[in-house]
Each structure stands twice: as C-alpha cells, then as structure tokens.
PATI-682463 format. One record per residue: x, y, z of N, C-alpha, C, O in turn; residue number from 1; residue in one letter. Coordinates in steps of 0.05 Angstrom, whole numbers, always signed. Layout:
N
((X Y Z) (X Y Z) (X Y Z) (X Y Z) NUM "a")
...
//
This chain:
91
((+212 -42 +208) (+238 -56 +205) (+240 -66 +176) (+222 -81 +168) 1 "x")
((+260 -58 +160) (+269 -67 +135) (+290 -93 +139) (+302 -99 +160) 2 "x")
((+290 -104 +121) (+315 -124 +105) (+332 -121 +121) (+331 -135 +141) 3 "x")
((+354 -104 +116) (+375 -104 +130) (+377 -91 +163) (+396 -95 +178) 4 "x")
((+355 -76 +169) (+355 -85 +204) (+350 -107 +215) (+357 -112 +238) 5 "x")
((+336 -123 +200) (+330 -154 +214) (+351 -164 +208) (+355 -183 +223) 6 "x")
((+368 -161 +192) (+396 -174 +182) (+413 -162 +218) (+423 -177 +236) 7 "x")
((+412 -138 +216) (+432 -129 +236) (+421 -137 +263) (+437 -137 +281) 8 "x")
((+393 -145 +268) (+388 -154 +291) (+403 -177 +302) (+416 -181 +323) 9 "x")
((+395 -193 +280) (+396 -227 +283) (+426 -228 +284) (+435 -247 +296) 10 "x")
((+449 -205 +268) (+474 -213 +272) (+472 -204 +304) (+480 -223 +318) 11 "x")
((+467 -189 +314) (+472 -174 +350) (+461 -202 +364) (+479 -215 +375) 12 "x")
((+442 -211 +365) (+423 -222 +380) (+440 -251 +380) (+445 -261 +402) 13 "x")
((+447 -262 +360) (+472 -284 +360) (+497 -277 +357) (+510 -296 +350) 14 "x")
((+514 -252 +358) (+536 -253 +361) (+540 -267 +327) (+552 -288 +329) 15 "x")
((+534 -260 +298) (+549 -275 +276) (+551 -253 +266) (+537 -233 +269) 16 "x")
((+580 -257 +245) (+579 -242 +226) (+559 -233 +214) (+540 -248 +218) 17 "x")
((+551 -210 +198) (+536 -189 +180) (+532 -206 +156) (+510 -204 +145) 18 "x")
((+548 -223 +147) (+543 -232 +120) (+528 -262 +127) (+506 -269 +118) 19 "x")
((+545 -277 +145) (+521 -300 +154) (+499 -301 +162) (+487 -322 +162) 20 "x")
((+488 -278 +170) (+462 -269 +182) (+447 -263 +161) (+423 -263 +162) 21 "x")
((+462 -255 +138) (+446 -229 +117) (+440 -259 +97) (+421 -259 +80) 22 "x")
((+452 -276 +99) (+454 -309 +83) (+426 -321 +94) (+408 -330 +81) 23 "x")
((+426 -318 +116) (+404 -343 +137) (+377 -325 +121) (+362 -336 +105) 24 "x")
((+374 -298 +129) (+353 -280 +123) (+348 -285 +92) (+327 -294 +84) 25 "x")
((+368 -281 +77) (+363 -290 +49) (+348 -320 +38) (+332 -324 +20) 26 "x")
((+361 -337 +56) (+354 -368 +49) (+326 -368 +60) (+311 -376 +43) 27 "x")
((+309 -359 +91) (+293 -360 +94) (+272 -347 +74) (+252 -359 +68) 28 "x")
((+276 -322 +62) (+258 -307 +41) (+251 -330 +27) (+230 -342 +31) 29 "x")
((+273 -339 +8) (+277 -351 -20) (+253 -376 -10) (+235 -383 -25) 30 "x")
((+255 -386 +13) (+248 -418 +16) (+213 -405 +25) (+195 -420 +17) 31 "x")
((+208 -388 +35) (+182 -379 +37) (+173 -375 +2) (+156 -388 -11) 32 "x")
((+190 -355 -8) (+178 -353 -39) (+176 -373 -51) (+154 -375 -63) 33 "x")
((+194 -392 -54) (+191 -409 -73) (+170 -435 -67) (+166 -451 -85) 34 "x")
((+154 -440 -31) (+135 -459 -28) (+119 -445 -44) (+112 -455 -65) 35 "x")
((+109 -415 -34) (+84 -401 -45) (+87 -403 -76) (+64 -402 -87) 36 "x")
((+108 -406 -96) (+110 -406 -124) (+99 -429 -137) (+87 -431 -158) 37 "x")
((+109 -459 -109) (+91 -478 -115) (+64 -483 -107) (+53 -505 -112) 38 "x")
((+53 -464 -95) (+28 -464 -88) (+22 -464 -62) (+2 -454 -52) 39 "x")
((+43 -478 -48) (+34 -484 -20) (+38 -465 -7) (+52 -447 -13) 40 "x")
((+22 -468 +20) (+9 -456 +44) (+39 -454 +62) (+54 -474 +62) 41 "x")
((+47 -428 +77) (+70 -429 +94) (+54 -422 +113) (+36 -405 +110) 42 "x")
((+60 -435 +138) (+53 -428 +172) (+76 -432 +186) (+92 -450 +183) 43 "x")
((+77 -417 +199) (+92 -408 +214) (+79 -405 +246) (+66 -387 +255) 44 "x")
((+86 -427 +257) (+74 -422 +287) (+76 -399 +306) (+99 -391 +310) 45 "x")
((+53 -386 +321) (+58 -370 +326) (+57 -335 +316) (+54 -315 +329) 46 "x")
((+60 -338 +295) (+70 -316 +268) (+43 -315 +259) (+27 -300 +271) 47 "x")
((+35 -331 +234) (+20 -333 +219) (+25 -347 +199) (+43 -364 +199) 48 "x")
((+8 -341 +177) (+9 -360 +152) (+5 -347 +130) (-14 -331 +130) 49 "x")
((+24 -353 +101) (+21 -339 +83) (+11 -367 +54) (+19 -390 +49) 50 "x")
((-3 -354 +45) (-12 -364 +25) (-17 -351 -5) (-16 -327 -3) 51 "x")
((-22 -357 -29) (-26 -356 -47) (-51 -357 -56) (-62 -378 -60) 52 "x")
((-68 -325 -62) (-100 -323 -68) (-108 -327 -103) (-99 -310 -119) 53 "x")
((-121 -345 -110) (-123 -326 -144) (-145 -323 -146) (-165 -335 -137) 54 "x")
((-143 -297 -162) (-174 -286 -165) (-169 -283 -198) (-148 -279 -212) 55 "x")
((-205 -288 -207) (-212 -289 -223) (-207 -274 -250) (-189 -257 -244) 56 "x")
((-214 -271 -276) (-213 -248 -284) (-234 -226 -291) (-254 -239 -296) 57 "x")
((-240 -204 -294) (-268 -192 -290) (-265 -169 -302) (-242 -161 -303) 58 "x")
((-290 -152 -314) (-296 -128 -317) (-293 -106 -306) (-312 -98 -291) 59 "x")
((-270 -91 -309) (-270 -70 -292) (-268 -43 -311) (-269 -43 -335) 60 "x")
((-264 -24 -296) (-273 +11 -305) (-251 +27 -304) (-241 +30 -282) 61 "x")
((-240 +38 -324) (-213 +62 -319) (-230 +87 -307) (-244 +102 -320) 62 "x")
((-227 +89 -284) (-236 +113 -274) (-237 +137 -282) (-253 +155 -277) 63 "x")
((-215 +138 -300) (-204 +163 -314) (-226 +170 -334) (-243 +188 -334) 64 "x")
((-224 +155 -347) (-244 +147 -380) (-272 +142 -372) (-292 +155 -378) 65 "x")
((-269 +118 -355) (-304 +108 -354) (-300 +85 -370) (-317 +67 -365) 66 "x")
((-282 +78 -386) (-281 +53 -401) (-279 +32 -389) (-268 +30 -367) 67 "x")
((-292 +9 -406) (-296 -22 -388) (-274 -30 -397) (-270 -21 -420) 68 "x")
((-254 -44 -388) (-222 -52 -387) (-229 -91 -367) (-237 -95 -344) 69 "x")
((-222 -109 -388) (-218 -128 -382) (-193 -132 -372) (-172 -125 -383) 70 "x")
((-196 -149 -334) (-173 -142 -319) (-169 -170 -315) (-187 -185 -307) 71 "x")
((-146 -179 -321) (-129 -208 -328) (-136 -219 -306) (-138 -204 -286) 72 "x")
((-143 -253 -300) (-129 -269 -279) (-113 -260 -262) (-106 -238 -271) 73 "x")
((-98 -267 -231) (-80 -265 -227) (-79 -278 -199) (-95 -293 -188) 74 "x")
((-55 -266 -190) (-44 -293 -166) (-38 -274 -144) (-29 -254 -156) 75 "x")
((-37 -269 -123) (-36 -251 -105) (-23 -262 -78) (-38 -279 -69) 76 "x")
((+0 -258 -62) (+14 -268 -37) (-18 -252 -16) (-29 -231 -19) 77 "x")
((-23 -276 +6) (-33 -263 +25) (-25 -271 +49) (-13 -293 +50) 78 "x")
((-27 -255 +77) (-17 -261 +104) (-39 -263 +117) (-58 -248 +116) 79 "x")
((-37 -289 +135) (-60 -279 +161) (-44 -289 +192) (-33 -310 +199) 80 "x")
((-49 -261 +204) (-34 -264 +234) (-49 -290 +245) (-73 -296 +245) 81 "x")
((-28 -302 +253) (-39 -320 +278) (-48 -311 +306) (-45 -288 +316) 82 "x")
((-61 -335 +319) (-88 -317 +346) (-55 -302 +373) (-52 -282 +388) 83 "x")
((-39 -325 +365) (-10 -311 +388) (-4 -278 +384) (-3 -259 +400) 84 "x")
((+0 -282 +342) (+11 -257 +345) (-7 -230 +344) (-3 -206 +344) 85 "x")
((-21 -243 +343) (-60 -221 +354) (-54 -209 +380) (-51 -185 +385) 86 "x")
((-53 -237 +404) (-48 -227 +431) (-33 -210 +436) (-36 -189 +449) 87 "x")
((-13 -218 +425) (+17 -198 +429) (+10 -169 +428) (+15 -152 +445) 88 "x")
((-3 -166 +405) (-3 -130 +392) (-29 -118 +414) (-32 -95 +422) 89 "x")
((-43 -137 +418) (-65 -123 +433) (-72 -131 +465) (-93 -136 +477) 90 "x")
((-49 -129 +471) (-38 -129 +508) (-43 -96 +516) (-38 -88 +538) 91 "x")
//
C-alpha cells in the first residue's frame, strides 16, 4: 500500500472527501517527522514505534577500489513492530 491508497482507503472507510483524507494523512506524516527531527521516540500503540538511531563515524572500504573511505556520522529513522502487530502477521 502506497500514499495515496491509504489516502483512498481512509476516504471509503469514513465516507470524506479525497482531499480531507489526503490532508489528515499528510498532517499525520509531517507530525511523525518532525517529533523524530526533534529526537523523540513515536509509539504508536499497537503498531509500533519509530525512533531515531545515530551511528557513529568509521572506516570503511569502496569495494570497487579497495580504498579506505572515511564514512561521515549520521542519523538513521528506525521501526520496531509492536508484540500486537507481531500477533497479527503470524496467526
């Protein structure tokens, strides 16, 4: 499921217009991105929880070359299913 089928669900499933639905879906993204931008932890009951990993910076290898290539800091989105939505998939 993409963007805009969850858009077209949520309009079927409540009876709303295409554009108020495609608004709600939008506001929820934005408000998930922008906790994780401040750092914080999103859970979502049920769902899971997304958070913000950073990993270090380190020595790494262009495979191509063989050359050692210093690989920057950086900040990484991560998900972990919750134990519900575990159950669910493995009924």
């Amino acid at each position: 499921m993409n963007k805009s089928e969850l858009v077209k669900a949520l309009a079927e499933e409540h009876m709303l217009p295409i554009d108020e639905a495609a608004m709600m879906v939008d506001t929820f993204f934005d408000c998930l991105r922008d906790a994780m931008v401040r750092g914080e932890r999103v859970e979502i009951r049920g769902f899971g929880s997304f958070k913000v990993k950073e990993y270090k910076s380190y020595l790494g290898r262009n495979p191509k070359t063989g050359s050692n290539v210093a690989v920057p800091p950086k900040k990484l989105p991560a998900f972990r299913a919750g134990k519900e939505l575990k159950d669910v998939l493995n009924v």
